[in-house]
Structure formats: C-alpha cells, structure tokens
C-alpha positions as CSV (number, residue, x, y, z in Angstrom):
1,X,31.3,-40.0,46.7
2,X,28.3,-42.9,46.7
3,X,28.9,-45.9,47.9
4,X,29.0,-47.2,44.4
5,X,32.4,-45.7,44.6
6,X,33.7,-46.9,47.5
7,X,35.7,-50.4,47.0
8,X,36.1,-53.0,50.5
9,X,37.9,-56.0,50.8
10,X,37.5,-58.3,53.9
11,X,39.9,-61.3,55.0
12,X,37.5,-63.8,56.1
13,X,36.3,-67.2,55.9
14,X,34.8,-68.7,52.8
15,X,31.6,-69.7,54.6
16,X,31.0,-66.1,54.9
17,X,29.4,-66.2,58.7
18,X,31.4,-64.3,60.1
19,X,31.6,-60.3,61.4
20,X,33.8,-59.1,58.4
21,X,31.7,-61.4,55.7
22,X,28.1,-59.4,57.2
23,X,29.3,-56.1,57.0
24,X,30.9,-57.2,53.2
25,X,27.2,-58.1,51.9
26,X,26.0,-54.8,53.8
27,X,28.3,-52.9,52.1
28,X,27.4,-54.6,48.2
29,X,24.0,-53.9,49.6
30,X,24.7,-50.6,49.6
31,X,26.3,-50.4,45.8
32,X,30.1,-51.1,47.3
33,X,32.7,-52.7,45.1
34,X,33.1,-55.7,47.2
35,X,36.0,-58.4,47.2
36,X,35.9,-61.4,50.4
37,X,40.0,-62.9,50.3
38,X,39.9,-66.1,51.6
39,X,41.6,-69.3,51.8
40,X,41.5,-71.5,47.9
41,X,38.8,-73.6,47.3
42,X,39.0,-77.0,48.6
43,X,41.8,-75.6,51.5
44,X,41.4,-75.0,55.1
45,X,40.7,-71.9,56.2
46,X,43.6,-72.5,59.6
47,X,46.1,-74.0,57.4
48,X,45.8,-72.4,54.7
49,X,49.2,-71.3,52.4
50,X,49.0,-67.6,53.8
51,X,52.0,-66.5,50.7
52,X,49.7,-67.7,48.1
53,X,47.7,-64.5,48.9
54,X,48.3,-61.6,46.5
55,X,47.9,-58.6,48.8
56,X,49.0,-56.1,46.4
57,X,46.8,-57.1,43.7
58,X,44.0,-57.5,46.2
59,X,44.1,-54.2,48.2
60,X,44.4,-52.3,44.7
61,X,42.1,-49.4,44.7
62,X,40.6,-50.2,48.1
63,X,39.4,-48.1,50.3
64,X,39.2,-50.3,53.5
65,X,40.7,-53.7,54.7
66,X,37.8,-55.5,57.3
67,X,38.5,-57.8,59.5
68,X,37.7,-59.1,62.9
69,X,39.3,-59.8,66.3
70,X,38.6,-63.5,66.3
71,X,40.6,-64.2,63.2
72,X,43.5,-64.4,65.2
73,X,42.6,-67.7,66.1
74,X,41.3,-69.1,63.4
75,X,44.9,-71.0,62.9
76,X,48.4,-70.0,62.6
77,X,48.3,-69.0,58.8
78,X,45.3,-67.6,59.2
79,X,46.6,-65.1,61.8
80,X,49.7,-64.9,59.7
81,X,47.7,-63.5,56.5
82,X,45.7,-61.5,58.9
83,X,48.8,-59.7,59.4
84,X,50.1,-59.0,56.0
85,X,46.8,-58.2,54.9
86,X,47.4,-54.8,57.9
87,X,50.5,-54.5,56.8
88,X,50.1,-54.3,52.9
89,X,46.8,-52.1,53.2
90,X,49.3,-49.6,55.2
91,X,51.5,-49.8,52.0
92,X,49.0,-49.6,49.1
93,X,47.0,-46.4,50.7
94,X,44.0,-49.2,51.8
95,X,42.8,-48.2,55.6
96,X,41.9,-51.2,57.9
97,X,38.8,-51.4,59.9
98,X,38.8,-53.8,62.8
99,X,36.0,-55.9,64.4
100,X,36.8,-56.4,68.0
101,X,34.1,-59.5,68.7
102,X,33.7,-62.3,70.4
103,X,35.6,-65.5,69.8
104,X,33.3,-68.8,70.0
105,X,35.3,-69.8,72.9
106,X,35.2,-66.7,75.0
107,X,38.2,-68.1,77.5
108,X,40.4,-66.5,74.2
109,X,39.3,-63.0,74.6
110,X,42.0,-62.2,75.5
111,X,44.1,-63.1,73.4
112,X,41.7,-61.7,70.3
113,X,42.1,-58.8,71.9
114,X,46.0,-58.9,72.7
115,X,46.9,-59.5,69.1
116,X,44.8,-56.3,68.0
117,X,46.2,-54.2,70.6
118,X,49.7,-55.1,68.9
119,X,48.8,-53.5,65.6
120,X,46.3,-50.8,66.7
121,X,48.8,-48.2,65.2
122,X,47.6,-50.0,62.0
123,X,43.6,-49.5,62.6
124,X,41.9,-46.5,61.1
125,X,38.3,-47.9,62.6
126,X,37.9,-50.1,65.7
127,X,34.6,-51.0,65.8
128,X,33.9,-52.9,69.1
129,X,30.4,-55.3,68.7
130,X,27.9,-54.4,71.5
131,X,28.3,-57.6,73.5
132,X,32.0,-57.5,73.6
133,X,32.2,-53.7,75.4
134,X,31.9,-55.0,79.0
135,X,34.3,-57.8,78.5
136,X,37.1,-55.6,76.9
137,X,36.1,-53.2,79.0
138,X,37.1,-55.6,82.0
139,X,40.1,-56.6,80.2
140,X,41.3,-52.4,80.1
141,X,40.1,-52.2,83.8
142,X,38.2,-49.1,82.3
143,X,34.6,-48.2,83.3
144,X,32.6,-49.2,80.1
145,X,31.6,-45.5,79.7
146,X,34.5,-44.4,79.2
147,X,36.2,-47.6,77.2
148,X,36.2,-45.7,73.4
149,X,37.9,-43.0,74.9
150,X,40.6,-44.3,76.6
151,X,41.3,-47.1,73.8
152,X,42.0,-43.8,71.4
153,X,43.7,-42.2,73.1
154,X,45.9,-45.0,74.1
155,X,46.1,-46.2,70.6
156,X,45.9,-42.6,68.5
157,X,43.2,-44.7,66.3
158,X,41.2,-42.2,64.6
159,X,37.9,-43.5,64.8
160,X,36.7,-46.0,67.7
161,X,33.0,-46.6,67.5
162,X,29.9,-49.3,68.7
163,X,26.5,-49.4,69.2
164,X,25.1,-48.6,72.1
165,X,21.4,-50.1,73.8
166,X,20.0,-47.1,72.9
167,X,20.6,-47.3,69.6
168,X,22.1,-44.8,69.5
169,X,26.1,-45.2,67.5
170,X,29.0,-43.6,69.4
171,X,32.3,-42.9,68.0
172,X,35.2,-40.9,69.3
173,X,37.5,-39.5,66.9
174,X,40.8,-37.2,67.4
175,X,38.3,-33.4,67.3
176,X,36.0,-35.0,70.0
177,X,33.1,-37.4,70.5
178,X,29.6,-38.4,68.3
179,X,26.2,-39.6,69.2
180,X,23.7,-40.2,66.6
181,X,20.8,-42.5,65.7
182,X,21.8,-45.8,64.1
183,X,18.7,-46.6,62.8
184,X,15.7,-48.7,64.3
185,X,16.2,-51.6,61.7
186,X,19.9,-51.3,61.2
187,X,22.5,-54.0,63.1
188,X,26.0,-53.5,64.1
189,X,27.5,-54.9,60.8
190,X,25.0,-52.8,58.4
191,X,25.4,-49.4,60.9
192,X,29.6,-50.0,60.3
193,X,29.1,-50.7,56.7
194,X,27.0,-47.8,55.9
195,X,29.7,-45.6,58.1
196,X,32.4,-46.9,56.3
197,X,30.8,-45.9,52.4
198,X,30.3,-43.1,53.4
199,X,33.2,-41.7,55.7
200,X,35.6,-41.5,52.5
201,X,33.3,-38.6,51.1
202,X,31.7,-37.0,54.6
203,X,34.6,-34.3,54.8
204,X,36.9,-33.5,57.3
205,X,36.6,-32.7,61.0
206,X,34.4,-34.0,63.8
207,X,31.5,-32.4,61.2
208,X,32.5,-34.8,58.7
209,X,32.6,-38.1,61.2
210,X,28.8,-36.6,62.2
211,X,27.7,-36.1,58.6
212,X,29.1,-40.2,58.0
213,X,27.6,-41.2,61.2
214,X,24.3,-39.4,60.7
215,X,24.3,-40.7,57.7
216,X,24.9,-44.7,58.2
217,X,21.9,-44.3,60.6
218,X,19.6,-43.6,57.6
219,X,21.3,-45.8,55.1
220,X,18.4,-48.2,53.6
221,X,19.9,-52.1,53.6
222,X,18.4,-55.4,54.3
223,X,19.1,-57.1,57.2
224,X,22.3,-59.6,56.9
C-alpha cells in the first residue's frame, strides 16, 4: 500500500502550528489523503461547539486519528472533542496515534500526560517528542532508558516509539523492540508521519514494525 493510499485525519487547531497539524502536512507530503478537523471558521478553538463535529463522517475510511498530549488543555470543549474523536475512531475501525509533547506552560505536564494515561487502552501509537522523554520519564519515576518499555507494557499499546539523540528511532511493540535510522534530514513529526503511511502495508510481526520503521527513515519529505 503507498502512502497515496493511506488516509489521516488530525484534531487540531486551525492555525495548524501545532504537533498533529506538522506531521498532517508530512504526511500530504508524502501523497496521504489528508483531512485537519478543527473548530468552524470564525469560532474559538477552547470554546468551541464540540457536537457540531461529525465524527462518523470524518473518521470514514481513515486509517489513523492524530492528535497531541497538549490538546487537553486547549479548553474544556476542546478536550471534550478530543475525546469523542478516540472514541469514534475505536468505533469506525480508525486507529489513534498520540503525540505526547510539551504543553507551552510546562507546570501542566502533568496533567497532558494524566488525561492520556486515561485512554491509553485507546492509542495504537504513542509517539513521545524527544524533549518530553525525561520529563515523563520523571513523572513514571522510570529510568528514561527504559520509559517505552514500561509505558507498553503498562498500557498494552502496541507501538510506543521517539527519537532518540542519535538519530536513531526506537519503538517497542508487543514481539520486541526496534532501532533503526530515522534519517539525517528527517524531524520527529516527518519520522512519525512517514512511519505511520507506511505501517498499514509493512506486514505483520516485529519484521513488519522494522520494514515501516526502516522505511520512514528513508522516506524523502521536506522539512515542516
């Protein structure tokens, strides 16, 4: 399956700066179908009317729901759509990949990370941003080493994954663990979009996470 064939919606904001909105345009880099879901023109993005979203319709034929930690607190709506958006993706077959980064106002880590740890039976890839591994890490009083580890195996998620300095990307899935290059030129939010085309047709098995992980390393998109 190309990536022309993989369709991604992301809840986000409709200035498009953040986490979920970068790896969107890396992904329609790519040749993904993508679709941003947002609050109406001319409406805040905190207060917006959360039932005015049509998750079914959205989420049809989707592949993956994005979205980040920090939309949480964006506003109470916001965190309220945030949630359907999980829950309707479980329903229409649509898997959800989570952005655990860092709030703005990093005295709210905590709760960011809180609110995904509620629905982490609902994540199929937690993607944790480089700079936000020690202070989760802290949170979990777990070593940062071992931190993608012990978060799968606490929440059964099937793929946990980040970027290493090294650039080298590291995910843990249920057969095992992966190393492999993520690219010289490649950031976070390209390395997860390119994973995320191209997990649907990698295969199964901890060869099939390699082959999508290998793969995103070499994937050829400009720099969002």
């Amino acid at each position: 399956m190309p990536a022309s064939d993989v369709s991604i919606v992301a809840f986000g904001r409709p200035e498009r700066d953040d986490a979920q909105s970068h790896v969107l345009s890396a992904a329609a880099a790519l040749g993904a179908a993508t679709r941003l879901v947002t609050s109406a023109e001319g409406e805040d993005f905190s207060s917006m009317d959360h039932g005015s979203i049509d998750w079914r319709r959205a989420l049809e034929g989707a592949h993956w729901l994005v979205t980040s930690a920090s939309t949480v607190i964006e506003g109470e709506t916001a965190r309220f759509a945030w949630g359907a958006g999980m829950t309707f993706g479980e329903l229409e077959g649509s898997r959800t990949v989570m952005i655990a980064d860092l709030p703005k106002d990093s005295s709210r880590l905590a709760e960011c990370w809180g609110a995904v740890i509620e629905r982490i039976r609902q994540v199929h890839v937690l993607f944790i941003e480089p700079a936000a591994l020690d202070p989760i890490s802290q949170l979990e009083g777990v070593d940062q080493s071992g931190l993608l580890h012990e978060i799968r195996l606490r929440g059964l998620v099937p793929h946990v994954c980040t970027l290493d300095g090294q650039r080298e990307a590291l995910v843990e899935h249920a057969l095992g663990s992966v190393r492999a290059p993520a690219g010289p030129l490649s950031s976070s939010h390209e390395w997860l979009a390119a994973f995320i085309c191209a997990l649907p047709s990698s295969g199964p098995g901890r060869e099939g996470v390699e082959r999508a992980a290998r793969a995103a390393g070499k994937a050829d998109s400009p720099s969002v």
